[in-house]
Structure formats: structure tokens, C-alpha cells
C-alpha positions as CSV (number, residue, x, y, z in Angstrom):
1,X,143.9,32.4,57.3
2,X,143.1,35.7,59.0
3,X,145.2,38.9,58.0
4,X,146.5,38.8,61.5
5,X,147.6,34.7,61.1
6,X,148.7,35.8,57.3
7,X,151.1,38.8,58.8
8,X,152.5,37.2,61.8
9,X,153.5,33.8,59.3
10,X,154.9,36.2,56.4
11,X,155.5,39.7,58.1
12,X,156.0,41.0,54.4
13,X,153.2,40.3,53.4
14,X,150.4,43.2,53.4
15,X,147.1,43.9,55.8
16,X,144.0,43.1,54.0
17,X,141.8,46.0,53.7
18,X,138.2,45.9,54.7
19,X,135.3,47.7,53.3
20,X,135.5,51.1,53.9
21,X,138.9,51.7,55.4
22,X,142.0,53.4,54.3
23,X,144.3,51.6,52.0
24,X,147.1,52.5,54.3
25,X,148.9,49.6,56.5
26,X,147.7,49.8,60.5
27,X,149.4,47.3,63.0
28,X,147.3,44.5,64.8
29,X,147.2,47.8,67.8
30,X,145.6,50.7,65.7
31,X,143.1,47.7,64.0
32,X,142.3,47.1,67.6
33,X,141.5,51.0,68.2
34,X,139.7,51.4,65.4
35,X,137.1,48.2,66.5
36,X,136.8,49.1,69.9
37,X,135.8,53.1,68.9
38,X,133.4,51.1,66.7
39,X,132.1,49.3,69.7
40,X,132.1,52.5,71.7
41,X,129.7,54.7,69.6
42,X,127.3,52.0,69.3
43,X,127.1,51.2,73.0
44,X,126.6,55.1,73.2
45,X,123.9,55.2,70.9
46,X,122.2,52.9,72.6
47,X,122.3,54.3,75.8
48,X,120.7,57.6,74.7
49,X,118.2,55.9,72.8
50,X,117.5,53.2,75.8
51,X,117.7,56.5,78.2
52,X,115.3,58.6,75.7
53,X,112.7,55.9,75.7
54,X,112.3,55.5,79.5
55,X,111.7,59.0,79.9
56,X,109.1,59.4,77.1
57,X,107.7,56.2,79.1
58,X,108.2,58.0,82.8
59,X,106.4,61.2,81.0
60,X,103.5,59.3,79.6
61,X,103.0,57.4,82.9
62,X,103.6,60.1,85.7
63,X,102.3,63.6,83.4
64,X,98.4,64.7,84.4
65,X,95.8,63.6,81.8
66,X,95.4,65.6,79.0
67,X,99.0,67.9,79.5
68,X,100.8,66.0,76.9
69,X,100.1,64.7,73.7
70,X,102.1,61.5,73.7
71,X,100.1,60.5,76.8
72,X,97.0,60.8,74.4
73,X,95.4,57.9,72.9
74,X,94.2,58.7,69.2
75,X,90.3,58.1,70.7
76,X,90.9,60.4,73.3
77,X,88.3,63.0,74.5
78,X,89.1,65.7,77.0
79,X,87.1,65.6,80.0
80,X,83.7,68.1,80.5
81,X,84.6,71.7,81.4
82,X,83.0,73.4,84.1
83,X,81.9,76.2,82.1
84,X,79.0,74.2,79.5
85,X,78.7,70.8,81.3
86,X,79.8,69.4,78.0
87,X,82.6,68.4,76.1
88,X,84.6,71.8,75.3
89,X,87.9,71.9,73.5
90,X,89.7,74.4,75.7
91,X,92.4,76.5,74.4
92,X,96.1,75.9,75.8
93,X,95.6,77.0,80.3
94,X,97.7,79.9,81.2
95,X,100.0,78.8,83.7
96,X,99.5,81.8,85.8
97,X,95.8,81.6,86.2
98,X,95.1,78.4,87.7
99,X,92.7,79.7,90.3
100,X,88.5,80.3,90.1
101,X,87.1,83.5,90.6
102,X,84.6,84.6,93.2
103,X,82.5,87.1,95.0
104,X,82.3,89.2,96.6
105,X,85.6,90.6,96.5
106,X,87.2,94.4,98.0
107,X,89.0,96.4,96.1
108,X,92.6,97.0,97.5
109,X,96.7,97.9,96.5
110,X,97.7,94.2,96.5
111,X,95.4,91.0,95.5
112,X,95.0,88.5,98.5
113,X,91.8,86.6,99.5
114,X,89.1,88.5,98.9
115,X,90.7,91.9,97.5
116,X,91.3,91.9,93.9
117,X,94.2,95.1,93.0
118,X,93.9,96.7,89.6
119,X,97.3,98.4,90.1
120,X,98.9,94.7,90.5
121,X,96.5,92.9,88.6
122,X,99.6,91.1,87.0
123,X,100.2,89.1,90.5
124,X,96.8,87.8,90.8
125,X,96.2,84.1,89.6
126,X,92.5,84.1,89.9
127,X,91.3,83.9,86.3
128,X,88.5,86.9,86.4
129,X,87.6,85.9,82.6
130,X,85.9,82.8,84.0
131,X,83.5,85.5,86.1
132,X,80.2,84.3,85.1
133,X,77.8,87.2,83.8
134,X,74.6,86.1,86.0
135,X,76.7,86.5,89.2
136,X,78.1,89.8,88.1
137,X,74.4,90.7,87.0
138,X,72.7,88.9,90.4
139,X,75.6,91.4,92.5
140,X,75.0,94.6,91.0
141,X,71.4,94.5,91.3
142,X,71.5,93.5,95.2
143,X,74.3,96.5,95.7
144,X,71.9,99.0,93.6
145,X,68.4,97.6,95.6
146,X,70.4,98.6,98.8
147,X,70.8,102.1,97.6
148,X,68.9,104.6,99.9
149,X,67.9,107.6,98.3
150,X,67.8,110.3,100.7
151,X,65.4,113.6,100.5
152,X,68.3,115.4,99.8
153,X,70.5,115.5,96.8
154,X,73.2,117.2,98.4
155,X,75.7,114.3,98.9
156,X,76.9,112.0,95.9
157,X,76.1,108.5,94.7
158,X,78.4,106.6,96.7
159,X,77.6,107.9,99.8
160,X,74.2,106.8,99.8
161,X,75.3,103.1,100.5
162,X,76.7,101.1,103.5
163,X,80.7,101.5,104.1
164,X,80.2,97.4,103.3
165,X,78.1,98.1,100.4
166,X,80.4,100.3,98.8
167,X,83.7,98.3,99.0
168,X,81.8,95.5,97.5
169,X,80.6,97.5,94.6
170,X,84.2,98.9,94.4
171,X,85.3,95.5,94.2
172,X,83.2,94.5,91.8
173,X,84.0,96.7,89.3
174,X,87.6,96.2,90.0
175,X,87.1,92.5,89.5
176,X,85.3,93.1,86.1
177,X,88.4,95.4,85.3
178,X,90.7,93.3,86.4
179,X,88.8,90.1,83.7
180,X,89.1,92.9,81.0
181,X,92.9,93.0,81.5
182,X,93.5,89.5,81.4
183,X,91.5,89.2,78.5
184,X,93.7,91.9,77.0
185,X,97.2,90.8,78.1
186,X,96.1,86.9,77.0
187,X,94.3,87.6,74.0
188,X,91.6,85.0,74.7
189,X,88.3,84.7,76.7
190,X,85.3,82.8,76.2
191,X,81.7,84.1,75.3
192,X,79.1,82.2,77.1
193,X,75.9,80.8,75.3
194,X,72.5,81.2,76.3
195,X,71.1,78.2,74.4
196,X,73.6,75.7,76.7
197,X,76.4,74.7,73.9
198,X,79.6,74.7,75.1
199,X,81.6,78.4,75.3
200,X,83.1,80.0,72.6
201,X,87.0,81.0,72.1
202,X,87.9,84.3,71.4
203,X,91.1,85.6,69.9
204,X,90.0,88.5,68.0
205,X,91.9,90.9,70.9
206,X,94.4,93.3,69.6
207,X,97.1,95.1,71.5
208,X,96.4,98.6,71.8
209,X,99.3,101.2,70.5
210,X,99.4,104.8,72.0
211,X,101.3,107.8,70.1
212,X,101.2,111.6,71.1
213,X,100.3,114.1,68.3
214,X,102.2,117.4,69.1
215,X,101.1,119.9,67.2
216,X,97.6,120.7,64.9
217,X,97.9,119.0,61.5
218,X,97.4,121.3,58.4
219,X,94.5,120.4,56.2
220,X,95.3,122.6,53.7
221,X,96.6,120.1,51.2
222,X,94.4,116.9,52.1
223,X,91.1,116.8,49.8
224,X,87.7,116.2,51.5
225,X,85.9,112.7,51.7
226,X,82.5,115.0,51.1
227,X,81.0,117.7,49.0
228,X,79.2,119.0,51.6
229,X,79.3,119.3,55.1
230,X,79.1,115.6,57.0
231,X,76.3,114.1,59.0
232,X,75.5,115.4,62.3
233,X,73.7,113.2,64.8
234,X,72.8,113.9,68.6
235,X,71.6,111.2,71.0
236,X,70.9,111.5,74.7
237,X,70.1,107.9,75.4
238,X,72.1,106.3,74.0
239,X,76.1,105.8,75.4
240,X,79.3,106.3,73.2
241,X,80.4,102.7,73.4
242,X,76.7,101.2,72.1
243,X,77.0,104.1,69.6
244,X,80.2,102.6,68.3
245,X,79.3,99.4,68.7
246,X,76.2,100.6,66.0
247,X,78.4,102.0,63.6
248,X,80.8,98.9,63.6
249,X,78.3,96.8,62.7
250,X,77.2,98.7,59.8
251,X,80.3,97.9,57.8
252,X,79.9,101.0,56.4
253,X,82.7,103.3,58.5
254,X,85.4,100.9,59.0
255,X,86.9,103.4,61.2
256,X,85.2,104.4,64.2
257,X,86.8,107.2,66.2
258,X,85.9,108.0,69.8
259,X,86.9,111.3,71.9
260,X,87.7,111.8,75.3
261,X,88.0,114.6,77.1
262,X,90.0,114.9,80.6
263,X,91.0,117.5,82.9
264,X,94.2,119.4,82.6
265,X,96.9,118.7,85.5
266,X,94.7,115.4,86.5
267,X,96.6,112.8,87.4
268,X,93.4,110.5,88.2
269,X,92.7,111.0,84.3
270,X,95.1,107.7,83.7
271,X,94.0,105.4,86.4
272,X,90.5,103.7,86.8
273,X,87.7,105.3,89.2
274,X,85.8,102.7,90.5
275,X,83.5,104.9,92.5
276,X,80.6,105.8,89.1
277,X,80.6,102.5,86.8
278,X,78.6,104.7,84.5
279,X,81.8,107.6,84.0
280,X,84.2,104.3,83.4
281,X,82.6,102.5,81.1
282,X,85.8,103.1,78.4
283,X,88.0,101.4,81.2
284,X,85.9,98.6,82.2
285,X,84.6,97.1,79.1
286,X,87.1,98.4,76.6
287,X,91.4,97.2,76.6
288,X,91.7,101.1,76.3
289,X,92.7,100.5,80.6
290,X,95.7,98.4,79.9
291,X,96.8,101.1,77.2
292,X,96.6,103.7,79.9
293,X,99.0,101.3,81.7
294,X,101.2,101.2,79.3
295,X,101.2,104.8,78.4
296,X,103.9,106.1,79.6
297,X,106.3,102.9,77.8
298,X,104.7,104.3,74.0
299,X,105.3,107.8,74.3
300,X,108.6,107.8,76.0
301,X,106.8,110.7,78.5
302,X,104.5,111.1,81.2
303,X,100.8,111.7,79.2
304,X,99.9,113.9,81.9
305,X,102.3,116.5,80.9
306,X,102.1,115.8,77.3
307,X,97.9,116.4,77.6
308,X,98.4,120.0,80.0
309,X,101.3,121.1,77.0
310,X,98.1,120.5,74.5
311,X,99.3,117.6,73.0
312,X,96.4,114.9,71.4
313,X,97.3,111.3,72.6
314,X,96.1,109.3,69.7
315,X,95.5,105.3,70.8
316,X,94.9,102.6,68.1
317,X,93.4,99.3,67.8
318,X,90.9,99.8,71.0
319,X,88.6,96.7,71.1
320,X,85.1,96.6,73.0
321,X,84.9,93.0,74.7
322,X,82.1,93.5,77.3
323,X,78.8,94.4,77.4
324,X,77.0,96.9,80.1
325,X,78.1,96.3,83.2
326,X,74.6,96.4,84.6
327,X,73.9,93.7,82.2
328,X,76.5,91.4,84.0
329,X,79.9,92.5,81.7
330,X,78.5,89.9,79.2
331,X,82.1,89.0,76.8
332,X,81.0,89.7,73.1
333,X,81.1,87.1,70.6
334,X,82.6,89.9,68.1
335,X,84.6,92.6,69.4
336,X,84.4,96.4,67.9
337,X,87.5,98.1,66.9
338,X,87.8,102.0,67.8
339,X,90.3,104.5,68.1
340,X,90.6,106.9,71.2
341,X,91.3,110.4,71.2
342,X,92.6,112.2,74.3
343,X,92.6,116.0,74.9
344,X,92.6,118.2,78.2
345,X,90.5,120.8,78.9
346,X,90.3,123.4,81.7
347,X,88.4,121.9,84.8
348,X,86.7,124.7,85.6
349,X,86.8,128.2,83.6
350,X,85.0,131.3,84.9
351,X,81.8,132.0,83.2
352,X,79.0,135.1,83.8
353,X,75.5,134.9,84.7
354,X,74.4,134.3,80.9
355,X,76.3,130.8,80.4
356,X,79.7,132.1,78.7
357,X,83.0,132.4,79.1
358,X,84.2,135.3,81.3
359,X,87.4,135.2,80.2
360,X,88.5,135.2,76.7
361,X,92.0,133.3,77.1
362,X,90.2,130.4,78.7
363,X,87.6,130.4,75.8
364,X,90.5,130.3,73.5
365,X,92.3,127.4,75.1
366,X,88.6,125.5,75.0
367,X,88.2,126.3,71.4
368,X,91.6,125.6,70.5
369,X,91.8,122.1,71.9
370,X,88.4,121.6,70.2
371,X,89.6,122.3,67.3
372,X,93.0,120.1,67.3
373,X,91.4,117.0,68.3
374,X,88.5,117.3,65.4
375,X,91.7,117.8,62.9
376,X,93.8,115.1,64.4
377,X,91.1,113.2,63.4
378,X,90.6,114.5,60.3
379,X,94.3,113.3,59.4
380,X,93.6,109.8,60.5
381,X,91.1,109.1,58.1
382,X,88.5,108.8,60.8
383,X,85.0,107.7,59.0
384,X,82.7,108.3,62.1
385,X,83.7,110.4,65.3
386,X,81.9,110.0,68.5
387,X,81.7,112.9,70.8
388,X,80.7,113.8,73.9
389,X,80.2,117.2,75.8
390,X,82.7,119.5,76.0
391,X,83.2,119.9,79.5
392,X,80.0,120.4,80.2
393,X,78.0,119.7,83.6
394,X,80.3,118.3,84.9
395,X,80.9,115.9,82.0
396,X,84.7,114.4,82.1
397,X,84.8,116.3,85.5
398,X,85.0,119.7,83.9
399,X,82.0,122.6,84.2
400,X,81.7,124.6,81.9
401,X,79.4,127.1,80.2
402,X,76.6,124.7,77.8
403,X,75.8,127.6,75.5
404,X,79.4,128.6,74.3
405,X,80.6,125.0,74.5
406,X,78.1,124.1,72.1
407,X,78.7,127.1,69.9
408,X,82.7,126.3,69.9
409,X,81.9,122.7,69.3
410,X,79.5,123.8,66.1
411,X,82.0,126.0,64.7
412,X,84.9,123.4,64.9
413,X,82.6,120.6,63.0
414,X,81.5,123.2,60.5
415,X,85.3,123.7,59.8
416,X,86.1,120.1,59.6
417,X,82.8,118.8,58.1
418,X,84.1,118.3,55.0
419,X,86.7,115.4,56.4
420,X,84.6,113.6,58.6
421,X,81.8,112.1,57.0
422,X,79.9,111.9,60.7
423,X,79.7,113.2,63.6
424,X,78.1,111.6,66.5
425,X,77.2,113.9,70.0
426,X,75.9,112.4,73.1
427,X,76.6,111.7,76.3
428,X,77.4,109.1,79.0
429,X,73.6,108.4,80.7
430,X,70.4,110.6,80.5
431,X,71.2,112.5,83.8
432,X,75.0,112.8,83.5
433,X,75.0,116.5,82.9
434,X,73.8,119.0,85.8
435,X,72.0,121.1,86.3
436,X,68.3,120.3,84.7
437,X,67.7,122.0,81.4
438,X,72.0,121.5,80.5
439,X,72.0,119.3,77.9
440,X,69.1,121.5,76.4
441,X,70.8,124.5,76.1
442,X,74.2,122.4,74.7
443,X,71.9,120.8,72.0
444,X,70.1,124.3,71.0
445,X,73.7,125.8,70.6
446,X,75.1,123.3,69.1
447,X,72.1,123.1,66.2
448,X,71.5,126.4,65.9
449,X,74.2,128.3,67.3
450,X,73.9,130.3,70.6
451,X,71.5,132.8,71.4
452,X,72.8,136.3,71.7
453,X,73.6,137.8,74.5
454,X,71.3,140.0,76.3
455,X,73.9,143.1,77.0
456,X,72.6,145.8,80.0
457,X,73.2,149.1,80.7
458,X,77.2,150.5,81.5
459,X,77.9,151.2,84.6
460,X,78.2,155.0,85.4
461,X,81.8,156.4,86.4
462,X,80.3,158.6,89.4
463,X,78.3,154.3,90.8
464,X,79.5,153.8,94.4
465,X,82.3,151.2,94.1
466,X,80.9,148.9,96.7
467,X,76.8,149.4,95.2
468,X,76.7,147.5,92.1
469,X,73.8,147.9,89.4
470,X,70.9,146.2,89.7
471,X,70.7,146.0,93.4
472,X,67.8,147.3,95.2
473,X,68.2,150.8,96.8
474,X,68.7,151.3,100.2
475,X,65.2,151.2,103.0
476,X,66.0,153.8,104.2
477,X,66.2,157.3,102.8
478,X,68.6,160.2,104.3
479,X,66.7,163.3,104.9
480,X,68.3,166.3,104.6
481,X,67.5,169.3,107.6
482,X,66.0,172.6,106.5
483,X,68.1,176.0,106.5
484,X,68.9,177.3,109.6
485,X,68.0,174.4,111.6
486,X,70.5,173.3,114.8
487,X,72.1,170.2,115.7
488,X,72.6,169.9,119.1
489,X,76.5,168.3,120.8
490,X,78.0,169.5,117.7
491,X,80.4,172.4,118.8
492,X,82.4,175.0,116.5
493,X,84.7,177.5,117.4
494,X,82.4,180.9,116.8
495,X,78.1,179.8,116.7
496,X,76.1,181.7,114.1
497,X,74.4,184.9,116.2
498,X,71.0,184.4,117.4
499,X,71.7,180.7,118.0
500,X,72.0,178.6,121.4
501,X,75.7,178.0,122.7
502,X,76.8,175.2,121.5
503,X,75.1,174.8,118.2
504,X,75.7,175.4,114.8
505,X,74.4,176.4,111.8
506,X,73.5,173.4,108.7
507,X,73.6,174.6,104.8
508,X,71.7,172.6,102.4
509,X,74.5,170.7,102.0
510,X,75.2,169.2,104.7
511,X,74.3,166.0,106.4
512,X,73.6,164.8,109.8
513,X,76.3,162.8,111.3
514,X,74.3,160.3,112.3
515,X,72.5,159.8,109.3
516,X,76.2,159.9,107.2
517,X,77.6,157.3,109.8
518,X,74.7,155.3,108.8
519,X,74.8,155.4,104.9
520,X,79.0,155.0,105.7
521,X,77.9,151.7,107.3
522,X,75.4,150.1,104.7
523,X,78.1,150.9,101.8
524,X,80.7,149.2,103.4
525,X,78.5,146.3,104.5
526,X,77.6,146.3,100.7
């Protein structure tokens, strides 16, 4: 008999136990609670896992091919990329860029149809990585074809092309900036092959970190890397970034540094100029443009301010991805890592007629900046430092004199030499500094030290304040009359006897009036 038949026949007689239970007595009502919660849970269980596998069916059946990997077979074999024609194992899509690039494309303050923004580069889902180098390549060289070169050098560069022309050059470099920052902010892109095999990934792409360096290190107590006095090497065709692309390759400086010089005050000095590609190479091939973006969130500080207070903004982890941008912006298969130093310098001191400074407060501030940014780097451990021209010809927008920049920049590596292993000078392109015969004179100081100055003769304390020296003498010569001789229409009171009415007398000392009036007039016009 069952327990329930064997307790309602004897109701003494006790509940049998089953496995797993209790030994305490339960009534036929709490046994029948205790089965049905049984029954419960499993039915529940069931349900999820019945639930569960429709919807890992449902996913399977209705997800895209190749967006899950439960709706993969175990031969499957993603399908042939657009970018090699063959079967390329793409890394995981960005959700954001889903759209191809193309051109030609306007620069503008928000990105819509044809206009690609750098400011909100963040709201654009066209994928600029995906830019192909030949059409970058094939669009610069029909913008730079149409290029008329007047007989005049008067006006700049960008005025020399169509209003069309130049807002699809503008665009083009803002669309090869833009491909630079996406690169940056998703730490991928692909480097095409030239021998047809399929693209290569890319993840070698570092964050760039920005810190400001307040005030001139003392390298009193840290010991030189050298005996002597480090190398010194000056090239004029070649650019910074190929420069440190050299040295990174060499394996023998694994720390490249790279200075960069801005005006003081310029608030343009954090933002990309679009107008010379040449001038913005460090923004357009380099992720140092999405550090100056995020400036001002590292420092805690506008870096405008930070740079006119004479502050050094040191930036870390700077990685070269593209190639010339006349080349096409080619991505490199192995990115260089360099470090970027930023100083201000005056935009435009006052200098004399013999290429120096004219006042000594400005030279001062030149010298001084010179020098911190050479010992900041010095403190980093820098192995190679690439610089370019103080300032001069119009070099980081700034003019000033080639000799004394030169000398200031000699004195400050012969200081320093002893921490920096090399030094590296040059500039941007062959004809970036102006006028003919600059870079010359920067070199020869900078090698040799300046020339002295040829000093001319003082000034005498009884000179004409409005004649200067060295000006040609006046045409015409004052002539003075002889004693005793008249001037007639000038009257005085009582006439010399044995002289007309109405005339007077001359010494040897005076002058004609109309000759005085005269002289009066070519002094002032002088």
C-alpha cells in the first residue's frame, strides 16, 4: 500500500520518507505542495531553455552573413573585400563608419554630402581610411597642373588657383585629415599592397598624451650621455618627418624628438591650416592633430596661454602613419614613434639693417625660449632632436633676423651638446624660407657663428634731427650775399645811411629769406 492508503487505514502509523526529504511528518496537503513546486521549476526550466533555443535559431536565421558567429558554418569563408579583390580577413566594422569615401569633397563647419568638417570630424560616417592613395595622388596632381603662375610673385599660393580649385584642394587635405583621425581615434587602418595581396591591418597606433612643462629644468645634477659635444647635422632637402622617419629606422635613437615652433598669442597655432599642405605636414600625416584636439582635456588649461606665459607643451607617443601627401597619403606598414615639443616665439621682433635684433628684450625672450625647449629635452632623455628654423623667413609664421637666430640657436646646442647625442636642423621644403640667400646666412651662423657687425660712425650732437647720416646732401646749395649788399621789400625801422629807402643792410651772417624758407622746407620734408 501507498503511505497515503497506509495513513488513512492506520492514522498512527508514520509517513514514509522519500529520498531526499526531511524526516519530519508532512500531511497528504504539504506532500502535495512540495510535488507540484517540483513540477513547477521543471516546467520553468523548460520554458527558458525552449525560449533560449528559438531565439539562438531566429538569430542564426534572420542576422546578416558573417555578423555572428553561431550563424557561421565551421567551412565558412568571408566573402571578397572591395579593397584586394580577394579573400581578406577584415578586422571587427566600426559601427559608426559604414559609409565609402569619395571625391572630390569641400571643406566646411559641418560634414554633409560633399563637405567633409575637421572640427566635427566625430559626426561623419564616411570611413576616410578607405581613401585610396592613387585617387588622392591622381587629385592633387590635377589641382597643382591647374596652378597658374603669374609674372608676379606678389600674391600667395592659394591665390593663384580657381575659387573651385581651391575649395577642392582645401577639401582634400581636410579629407586626408579627417582619415588620419579616424585612424587615430580607432587604432586601425589598412596599408595597401602594390603587388595585389590582400590589405594589411594595422594596430600599432598609440594615443598621444600632452603635458605642460612650466619652468626650465636644471641640468646641473644629470650626467651627460657624451664626452664631447653631440652630432650636428643640417639638411635642406630633406623634411623633419622623413628625417625622423630615418632615425627611427636606424634602431639606434629609440627616442626621436621633434620641435615645433609657433607664434605667441596665435590662436590658429592649435587648429589645422588647410591652405599650404607643405606647412601642415605634422597635422596631416602625423596623430599629433587629434592631440591638439585634446589639448586643452590633458593640461587642465587653454595651451595658448600656457605657450605666451613660456611654458614647453611636451606631447608623447606621436606616431607617423602617412606618407607625403603629394605621394597620395600612402598609410605606412610601420609607424614611427616621436615626441613633439611646443614653444612660442615672437611673430615678428624688430631687427636693423644688418640682420639682428634691434631690441635686446626681444632677443632675450628668443634666446630664452631656445634655450628651455633644448633642456626640456635634455630631461626627457631625447636621443635625436629634430629642429627646424627659429623663426626664420617666415618659418612657423614668425620673421625674424637669420644671422642672430642662427647664432642663438648655436650657443644653446653648444650648452646642451653634451645631453643630446644629435641634433638635426632643416627645414620644411627647399624654398620655405624668404627671402633668397636666408637659409644661407642661418646655416653660416649657425656653423660658424655670426659675422661681426660692421659698426659706423656716431652721430654728431649738433646732426639736424630730421637729416640722418648717410643721406645724400641737399642739390641745392644756400649762397650766402656779400657785405653790404641790399635786399629789396625787406623794411627796418632806421636803413643804414647811403642806402635806398626801404632796404637794409646783410652781415655775413645772415641769410636770405627766401633761401632760409627753402632749406626750412627740405628739412621738414626730410
Amino acid at each position: 500500500a501507498s503511505p497515503r492508503t497506509a495513513q488513512a487505514a492506520s492514522p498512527s502509523a508514520p509517513l514514509a520518507r522519500a529520498p531526499g526529504r526531511p524526516s519530519k511528518h508532512r500531511g497528504a496537503l504539504g506532500d502535495l505542495f512540495v510535488r507540484g513546486a517540483r513540477r513547477g521549476g521543471d516546467s520553468l526550466r523548460g520554458m527558458k531553455a525552449e525560449r533560449e533555443g528559438q531565439a539562438v535559431i531566429e538569430a542564426a536565421l534572420c542576422r546578416k552573413e558573417g555578423q555572428m558567429s553561431m550563424s557561421k558554418a565551421e567551412d565558412y569563408e568571408p566573402p571578397p573585400s572591395k579593397l584586394g579583390g580577394a579573400t581578406t580577413k577584415l578586422p571587427r566594422p566600426c559601427r559608426r563608419l559604414y559609409r565609402s569615401p569619395g571625391l572630390p569633397v569641400t571643406a566646411g563647419a559641418a560634414p554633409a554630402g560633399s563637405v567633409v568638417s575637421v572640427q566635427h570630424w566625430r559626426a561623419d560616417t564616411r570611413d576616410w581610411r578607405r581613401l585610396p592613395a592613387g585617387d588622392v595622388q591622381r587629385t592633387f596632381a590635377e589641382l597643382e597642373a591647374a596652378v597658374q603662375i603669374p609674372r608676379n610673385c606678389v600674391y600667395p599660393q592659394n591665390l593663384r588657383r580657381s575659387p573651385e580649385d581651391v575649395r577642392h584642394f582645401e577639401g582634400l587635405m581636410a579629407a586626408v585629415a579627417v582619415g588620419t583621425l579616424q585612424a587615430s581615434s580607432e587604432s586601425c587602418y589598412w596599408v595597401e599592397s602594390a603587388d595585389g595581396r590582400p590589405p594589411a591591418e594595422c594596430r600599432d597606433v598609440r594615443s598621444p598624451m600632452s603635458r605642460a612643462i612650466l619652468e626650465a629644468p636644471d641640468l646641473a645634477k644629470l650626467e651627460p650621455r657624451c664626452e664631447g659635444l653631440g652630432m650636428l647635422t643640417v639638411c635642406s632637402d630633406r623634411s623633419p618627418l622623413e628625417i625622423c622617419r630615418e632615425l627611427a629606422t636606424e634602431r639606434t635613437f629609440p627616442r626621436i624628438g621633434l620641435v615645433r615652433f609657433v607664434p605667441v598669442g596665435d590662436v590658429r597655432s592649435t587648429d589645422l591650416c588647410v591652405g599650404d599642405f607643405r606647412e601642415g605636414n605634422l597635422l596631416l600625416r602625423t596623430t599629433y592633430l587629434e592631440a591638439l584636439q585634446e589639448m586643452p582635456r590633458h593640461l587642465h588649461a587653454e595651451p595658448t596661454r600656457l605657450l605666451e606665459s613660456g611654458a614647453v607643451i611636451y606631447t608623447s607617443d606621436v606616431s607617423i602613419l602617412r606618407g607625403p601627401v603629394e605621394e597620395g597619403a600612402a598609410w605606412l606598414a610601420s609607424p614611427a614613434q616621436i615626441e613633439v615639443l611646443s614653444v612660442a616665439l615672437l611673430r615678428q621682433p624688430r631687427c636693423d639693417d644688418q640682420a639682428q635684433y634691434a631690441r635686446t628684450a626681444e632677443k632675450a625672450h628668443t634666446s630664452e625660449a631656445i634655450d628651455r625647449v633644448l633642456a626640456c629635452a635634455a630631461m626627457l632623455g631625447i636621443d635625436a632632436l629634430v629642429i627646424q628654423p627659429p623663426g626664420v623667413g617666415g618659418a612657423a609664421g614668425c620673421h625674424h633676423p637669420a644671422a642672430d637666430a642662427g647664432d642663438l640657436l648655436r650657443k644653446a646646442i653648444l650648452a646642451h651638446g653634451r645631453h643630446l647625442p644629435r641634433v638635426w636642423v632643416c627645414q620644411e621644403h627647399a624654398t620655405q624660407l624668404r627671402p633668397t640667400g636666408c637659409w644661407d646666412a642661418f646655416v653660416s651662423a649657425l656653423e660658424n657663428g655670426r659675422a661681426p657687425t660692421a659698426y659706423k660712425g656716431l652721430v654728431p650732437l649738433t646732426a639736424s634731427p630730421y637729416v640722418r647720416p648717410g643721406w645724400p646732401p641737399f642739390s641745392k646749395k644756400i649762397h650766402r650775399m656779400p657785405l653790404g649788399a641790399t635786399f629789396p621789400g625787406l623794411r627796418c625801422a632806421a636803413p643804414a645811411s647811403g642806402a635806398p629807402p626801404g632796404a637794409a643792410p646783410l652781415s655775413t651772417t645772415s641769410t636770405p629769406r627766401r633761401s632760409a624758407l627753402e632749406s626750412a622746407g627740405r628739412a621738414v620734408a626730410c
